[in-house]
N, C-alpha and C positions, 0 to 999 in steps of 0.2 A: 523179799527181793527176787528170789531165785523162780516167782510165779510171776513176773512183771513182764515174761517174753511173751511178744504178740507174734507168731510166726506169718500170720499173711497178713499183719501191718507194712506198708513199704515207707520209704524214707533213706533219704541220702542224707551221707556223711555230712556235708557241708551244711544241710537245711536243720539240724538234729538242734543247733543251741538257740538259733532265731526262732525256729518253731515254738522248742521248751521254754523260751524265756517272753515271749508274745502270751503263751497262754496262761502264764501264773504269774507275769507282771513284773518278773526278775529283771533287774537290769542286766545287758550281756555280759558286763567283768564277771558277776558272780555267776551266770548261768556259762560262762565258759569253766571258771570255778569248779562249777559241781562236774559239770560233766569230762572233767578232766581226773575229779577222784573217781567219778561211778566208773572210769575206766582201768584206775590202778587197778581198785576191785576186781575188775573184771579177768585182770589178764589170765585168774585161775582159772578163766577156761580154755579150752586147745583155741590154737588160732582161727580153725575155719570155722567156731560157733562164734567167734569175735565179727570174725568176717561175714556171717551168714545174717547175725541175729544183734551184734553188736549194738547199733544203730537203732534199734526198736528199742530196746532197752536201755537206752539211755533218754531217749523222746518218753519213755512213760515213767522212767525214776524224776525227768525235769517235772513232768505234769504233777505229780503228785507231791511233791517236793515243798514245801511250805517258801515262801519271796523271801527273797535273799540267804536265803543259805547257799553255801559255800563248798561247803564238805557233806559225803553219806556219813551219816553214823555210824560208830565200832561195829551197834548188833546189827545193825543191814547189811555192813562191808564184811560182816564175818558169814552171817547169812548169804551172801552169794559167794565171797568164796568157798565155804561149804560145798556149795552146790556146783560149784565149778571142778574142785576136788573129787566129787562122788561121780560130777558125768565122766573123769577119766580116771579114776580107779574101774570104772565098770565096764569103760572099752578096754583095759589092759588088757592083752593079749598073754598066752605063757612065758617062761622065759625065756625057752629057742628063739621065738621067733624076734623078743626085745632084742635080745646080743644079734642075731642074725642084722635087722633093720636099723639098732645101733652103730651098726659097722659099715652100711651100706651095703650090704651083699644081698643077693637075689634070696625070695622066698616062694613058695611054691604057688600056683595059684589057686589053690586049695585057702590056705593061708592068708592071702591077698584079700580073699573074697571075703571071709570069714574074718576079717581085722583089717578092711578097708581105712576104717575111719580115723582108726589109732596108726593105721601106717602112712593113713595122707600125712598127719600132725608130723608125724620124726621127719619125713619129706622135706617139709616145709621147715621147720626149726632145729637148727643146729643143737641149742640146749638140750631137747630130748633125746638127742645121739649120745650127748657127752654122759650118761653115765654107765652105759655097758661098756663105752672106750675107757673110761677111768675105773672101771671092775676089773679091765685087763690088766692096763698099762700102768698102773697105781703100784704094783704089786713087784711091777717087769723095773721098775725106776728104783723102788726102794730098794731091789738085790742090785740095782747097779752104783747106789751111793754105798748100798755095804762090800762092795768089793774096791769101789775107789780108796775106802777105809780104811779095807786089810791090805792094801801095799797096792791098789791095780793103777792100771794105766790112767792118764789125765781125760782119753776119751770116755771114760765112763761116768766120767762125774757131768761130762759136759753133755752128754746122751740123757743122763737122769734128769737135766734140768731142760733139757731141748724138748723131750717129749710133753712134758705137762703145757710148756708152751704153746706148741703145735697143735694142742688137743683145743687148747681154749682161746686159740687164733680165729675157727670161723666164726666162733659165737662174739666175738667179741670186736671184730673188724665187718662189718656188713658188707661188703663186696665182696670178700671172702666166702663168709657165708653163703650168699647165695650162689657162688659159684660150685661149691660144695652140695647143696643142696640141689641144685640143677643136676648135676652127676647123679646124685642121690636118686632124685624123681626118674631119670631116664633109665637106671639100674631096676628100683621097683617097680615101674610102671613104662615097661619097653615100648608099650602100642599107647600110650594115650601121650599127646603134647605137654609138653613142659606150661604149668598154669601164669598165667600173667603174674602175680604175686613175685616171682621168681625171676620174669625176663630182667635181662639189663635195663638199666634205666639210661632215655635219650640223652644223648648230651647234647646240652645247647650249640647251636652253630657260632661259628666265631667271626 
């Protein structure tokens, strides 16, 4: 699965299950189906290979895919998460620069250049921020519920449970997120525009 990317195939979102399911005969429930797991699968890759490459990969898992199945298989879905896993262990960057872009703070453009591609991903998703802020602040919460323990103040108990909160607010409220994430991208990336992924979304007129 993880050799199924066609990089100068094109193909939009929309056209991915009518295509897949025209050429092997699928009717569309199940060709919505599959290609609704080949995406669970997928999400072990960073986002902007989802966004780049997504789309072709799922139009050749439909092709190949035997009529009416429904689900990828364990050893395919484990097969591409694998490979999903391996393309972002091998962009990790060191650990400065994780806590540094974990946090949103500026890295050098030495660093930038050299870990573009693992620092577009933290940009873009909250998730991958949260765990150098919970390498921090994990640690800063737990001496503040053992002081609420030994006789402290009632703020500290309420601080221990306020910050885990806050930490897994943007990920987990999407308009948070990307408002965080917008801050985020403007910090790392000062000279280039904020990517559409990230702008606000129109609100309908009333």
């Amino acid at each position: 699965m993880t050799g199924m990317v066609r990089p100068g195939a094109g193909g939009a979102a929309e056209r991915v299950s009518s295509s897949g399911a025209a050429a092997s005969g699928r009717t569309s429930s199940s060709a919505d189906a599959f290609e609704r797991s080949v995406r669970r699968w997928m999400n072990a890759y960073p986002r902007r290979w989802r966004v780049t490459f997504g789309d072709d990969l799922v139009a050749t898992a439909l092709e190949l895919a035997e009529p009416g199945r429904r689900r990828l298989g364990l050893r395919e879905g484990l097969a591409l998460a694998r490979g999903g896993w391996a393309l972002r262990r091998r962009e990790r960057p060191p650990l400065r620069v994780r806590m540094l872009t974990g946090f949103g703070w500026r890295v050098s453009a030495r660093d930038r250049a050299a870990h573009r591609a693992w620092i577009v991903d933290v940009a873009l998703s909250p998730w991958l921020r949260l765990p150098a802020q919970l390498a921090f602040f994990v640690p800063l919460a737990l001496m503040q519920l053992y002081a609420w323990w030994q006789g402290g103040l009632v703020i500290t108990l309420v601080a221990a449970c306020v910050v885990p909160v806050g930490l897994l607010g943007p990920c987990l409220v999407p308009a948070w997120g990307r408002r965080v994430s917008r801050a985020t991208w403007r910090t790392l990336f000062p000279d280039e525009p904020v990517p559409p992924l990230l702008e606000r979304p129109a609100r309908p007129p009333r």
